[in-house]
FIKOL-956289 format. One record per residue (C-alpha): residue in three letters; x, y, z. Coordinates in steps of 0.2 Angstrom, whole numbers, padded with zeros to 4 digits, always signed. Each point is the difference from the previous one (the first is absolute). Example, Ala and Ser with C-alpha at 12.3 -4.5 7.8 and 13.67 -1.06 7.14 Angstrom:
2
ALA+0062-0022+0039SER+0006+0017-0003
END
This chain:
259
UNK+0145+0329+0128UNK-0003-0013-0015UNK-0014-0012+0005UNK+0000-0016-0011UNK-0012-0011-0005UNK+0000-0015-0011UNK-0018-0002-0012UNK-0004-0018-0001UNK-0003-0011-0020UNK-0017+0001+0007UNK-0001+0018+0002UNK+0010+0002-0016UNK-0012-0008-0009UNK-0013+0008+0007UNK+0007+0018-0007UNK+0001-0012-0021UNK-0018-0002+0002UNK-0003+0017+0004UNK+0012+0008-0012UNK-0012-0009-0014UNK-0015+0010+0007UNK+0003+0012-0010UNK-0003-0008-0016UNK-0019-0008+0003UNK-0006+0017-0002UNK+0002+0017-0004UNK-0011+0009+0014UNK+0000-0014+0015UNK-0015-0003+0011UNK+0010-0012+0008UNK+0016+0007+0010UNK+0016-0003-0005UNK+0005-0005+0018UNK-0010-0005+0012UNK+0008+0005+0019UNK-0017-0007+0008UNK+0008-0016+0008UNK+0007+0002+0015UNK+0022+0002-0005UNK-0004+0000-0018UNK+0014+0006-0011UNK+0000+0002-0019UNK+0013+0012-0012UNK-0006+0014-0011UNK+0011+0007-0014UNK+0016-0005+0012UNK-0006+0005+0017UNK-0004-0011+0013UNK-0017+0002+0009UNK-0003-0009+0017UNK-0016+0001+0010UNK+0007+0004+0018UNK-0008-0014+0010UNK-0005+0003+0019UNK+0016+0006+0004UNK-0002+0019+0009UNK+0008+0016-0009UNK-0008+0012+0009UNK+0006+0018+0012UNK+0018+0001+0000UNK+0004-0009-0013UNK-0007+0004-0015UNK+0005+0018-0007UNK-0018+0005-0011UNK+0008+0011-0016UNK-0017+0004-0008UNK-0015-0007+0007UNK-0017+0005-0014UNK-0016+0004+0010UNK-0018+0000-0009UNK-0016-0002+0000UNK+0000-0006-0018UNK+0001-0017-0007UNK+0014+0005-0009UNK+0014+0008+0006UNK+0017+0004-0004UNK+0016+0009+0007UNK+0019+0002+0002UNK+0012+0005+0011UNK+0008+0018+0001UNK+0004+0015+0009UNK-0007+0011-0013UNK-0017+0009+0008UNK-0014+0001-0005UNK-0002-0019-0005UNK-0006-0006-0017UNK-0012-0014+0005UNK-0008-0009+0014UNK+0016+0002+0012UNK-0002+0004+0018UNK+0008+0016+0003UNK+0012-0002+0015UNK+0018+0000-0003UNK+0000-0016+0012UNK-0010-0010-0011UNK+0004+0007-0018UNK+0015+0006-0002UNK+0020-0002-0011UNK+0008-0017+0001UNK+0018-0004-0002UNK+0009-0014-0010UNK+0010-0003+0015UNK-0015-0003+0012UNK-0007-0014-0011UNK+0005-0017+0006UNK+0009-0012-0009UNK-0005-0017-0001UNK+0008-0015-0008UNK-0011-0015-0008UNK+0008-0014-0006UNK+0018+0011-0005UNK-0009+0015-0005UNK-0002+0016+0008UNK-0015+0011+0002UNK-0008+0015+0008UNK-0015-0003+0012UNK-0015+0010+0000UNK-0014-0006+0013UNK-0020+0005-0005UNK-0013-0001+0015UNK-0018+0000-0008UNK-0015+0006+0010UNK-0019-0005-0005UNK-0017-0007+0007UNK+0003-0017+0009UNK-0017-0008-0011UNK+0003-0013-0012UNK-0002+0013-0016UNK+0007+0013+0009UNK+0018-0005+0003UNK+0006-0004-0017UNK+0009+0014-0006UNK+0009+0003-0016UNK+0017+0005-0003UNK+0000+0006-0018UNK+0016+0013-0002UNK+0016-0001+0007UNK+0011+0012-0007UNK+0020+0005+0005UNK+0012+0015-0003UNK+0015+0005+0004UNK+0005+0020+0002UNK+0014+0010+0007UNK-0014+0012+0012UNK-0013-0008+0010UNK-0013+0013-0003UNK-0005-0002-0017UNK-0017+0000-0006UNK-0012-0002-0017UNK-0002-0018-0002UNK+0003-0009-0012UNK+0012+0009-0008UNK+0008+0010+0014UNK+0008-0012+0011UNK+0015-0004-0008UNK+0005-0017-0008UNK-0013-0014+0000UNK+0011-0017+0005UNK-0016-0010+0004UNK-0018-0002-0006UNK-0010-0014+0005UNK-0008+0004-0017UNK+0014-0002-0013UNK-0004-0009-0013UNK-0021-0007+0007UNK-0012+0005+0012UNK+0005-0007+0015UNK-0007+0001+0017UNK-0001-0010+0016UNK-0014-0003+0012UNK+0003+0003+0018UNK-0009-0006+0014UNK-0003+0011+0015UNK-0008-0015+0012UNK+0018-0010-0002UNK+0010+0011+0015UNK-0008+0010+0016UNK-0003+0016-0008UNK+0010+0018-0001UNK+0018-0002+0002UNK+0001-0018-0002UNK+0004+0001-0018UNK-0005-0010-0015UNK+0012-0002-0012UNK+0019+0001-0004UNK+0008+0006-0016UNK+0014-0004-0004UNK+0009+0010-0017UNK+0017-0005-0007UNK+0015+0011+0007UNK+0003+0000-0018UNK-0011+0011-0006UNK+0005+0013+0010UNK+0010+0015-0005UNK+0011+0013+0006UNK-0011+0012+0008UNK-0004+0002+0018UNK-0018+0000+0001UNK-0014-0012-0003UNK-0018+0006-0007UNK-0015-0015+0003UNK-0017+0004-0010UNK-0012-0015+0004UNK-0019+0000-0006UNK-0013-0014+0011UNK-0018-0002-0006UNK+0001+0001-0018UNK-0001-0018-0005UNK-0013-0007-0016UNK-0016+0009+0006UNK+0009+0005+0013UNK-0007-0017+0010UNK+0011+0003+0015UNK+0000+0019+0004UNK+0007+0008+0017UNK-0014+0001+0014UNK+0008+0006+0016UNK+0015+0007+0007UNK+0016+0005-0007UNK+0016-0009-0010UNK+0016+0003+0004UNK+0016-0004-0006UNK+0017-0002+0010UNK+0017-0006+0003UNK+0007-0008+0017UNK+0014+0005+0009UNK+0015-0008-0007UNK+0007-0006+0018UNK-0019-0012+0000UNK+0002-0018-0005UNK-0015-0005-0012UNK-0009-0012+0008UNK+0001-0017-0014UNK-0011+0001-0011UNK-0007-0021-0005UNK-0002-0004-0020UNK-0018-0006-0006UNK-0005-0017+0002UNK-0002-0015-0012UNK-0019+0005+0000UNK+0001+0019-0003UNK+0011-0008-0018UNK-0010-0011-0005UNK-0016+0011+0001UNK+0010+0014-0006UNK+0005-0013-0016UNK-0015-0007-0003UNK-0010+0019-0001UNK+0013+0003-0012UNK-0004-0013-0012UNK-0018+0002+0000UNK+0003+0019-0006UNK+0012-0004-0013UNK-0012-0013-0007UNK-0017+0013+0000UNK+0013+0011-0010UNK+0005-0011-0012UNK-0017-0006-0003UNK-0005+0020-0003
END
């Protein structure tokens, strides 16, 4: 099933501003997209990133490929059959395991497909404690789904959150009702998708400048929803979220041209 959606100017402008993030400085403490606002949305090197709203994703709907579970402020992970794993990844085959092409859904926003992938975050409900990073978000492509040795053993890399500038995006644990809720949507061009059969997700939370917004409880998982679900709509930011967005913008640029 092909689930369409239709980005508005606003939120089309929205993902301009960001796009210029990159450029205000070399090693951001600000983030390049901020998901914090309740249905906040934003691009990133072509991909679409929507903070899910209150909508529920949870038991039966969602299907968790890798879910990464620490202690540690940072964390990393990515999805695979291979045992044992490499980083922070729970070690059920329920929760970490191979994910095919053909079980990513497709997802049409304004004439153009792409393949959504759905992040539930999990962190102390206090004011500090329930930002959290996203700082990595790397995806591969491979003909077997137990590879390992990341980064270079997990095929061809079709998307990094990174290419070109250090981007991340701050998340917002306090937004939805906790575990399997989920927290954000990505959505990444059909495009960049090759012929193979399976599909490697690496992701790494915590690791922003100083590492401001560390994990602090609970576990994050990645998944996909069954295909025979209809996404629940997903509301473009608000004239507000723009405007504050614009005008953050400008007063960066302006300390970095007076630098």
């Amino acid at each position: 099933m092909i689930e369409t959606r239709c980005p508005t100017a606003i939120t089309l402008l929205t993902a301009f501003l960001a796009s210029l993030y990159p450029f205000v400085s070399e090693v951001q403490a600000s983030p390049t997209l901020d998901l914090t606002t309740d249905s906040a949305t934003g691009m990133i090197n072509g991909a679409w990133f929507y903070e899910v709203g209150a909508a529920s994703t949870g038991s039966g709907v969602i299907q968790s490929f890798v879910r990464i579970n620490t202690n540690d402020p940072i964390e990393e992970g990515y999805n695979t059959d291979a045992r044992p794993v490499q980083y922070d990844e729970n070690t059920s085959p329920t929760f970490t395991r191979s994910l095919l092409l053909s079980a990513v859904p497709l997802v049409e926003l304004d004439g153009t497909l792409y393949r959504e992938f759905l992040l539930d975050i999990n962190q102390d409900k206090t004011t500090e404690g329930r930002l959290l990073s996203l700082d990595t978000i790397e995806i591969y492509q491979a003909g077997s789904g137990n590879l390992t040795g990341h980064p270079g053993g997990l095929g061809t890399l079709i998307y990094d959150l990174d290419a070109g500038a250090d981007n991340w995006i701050l998340l917002d644990y306090g937004l939805n009702t906790g575990s399997g809720s989920g927290d954000m949507f990505a959505y990444i061009p059909d495009s960049l998708f090759i012929n193979e059969d399976y599909v490697y997700l690496y992701s790494m939370f915590g690791a922003s400048e100083n590492s401001a917004h560390p994990n602090t409880s609970g576990f994050e998982e990645w998944s996909v929803r069954k295909l025979a679900d209809t996404p629940p709509t997903v509301p473009a930011p608000g004239a507000l979220l723009l405007a504050t967005l614009g005008l953050g913008l400008v007063g960066q640029l302006r300390r970095r041209w007076a630098l």
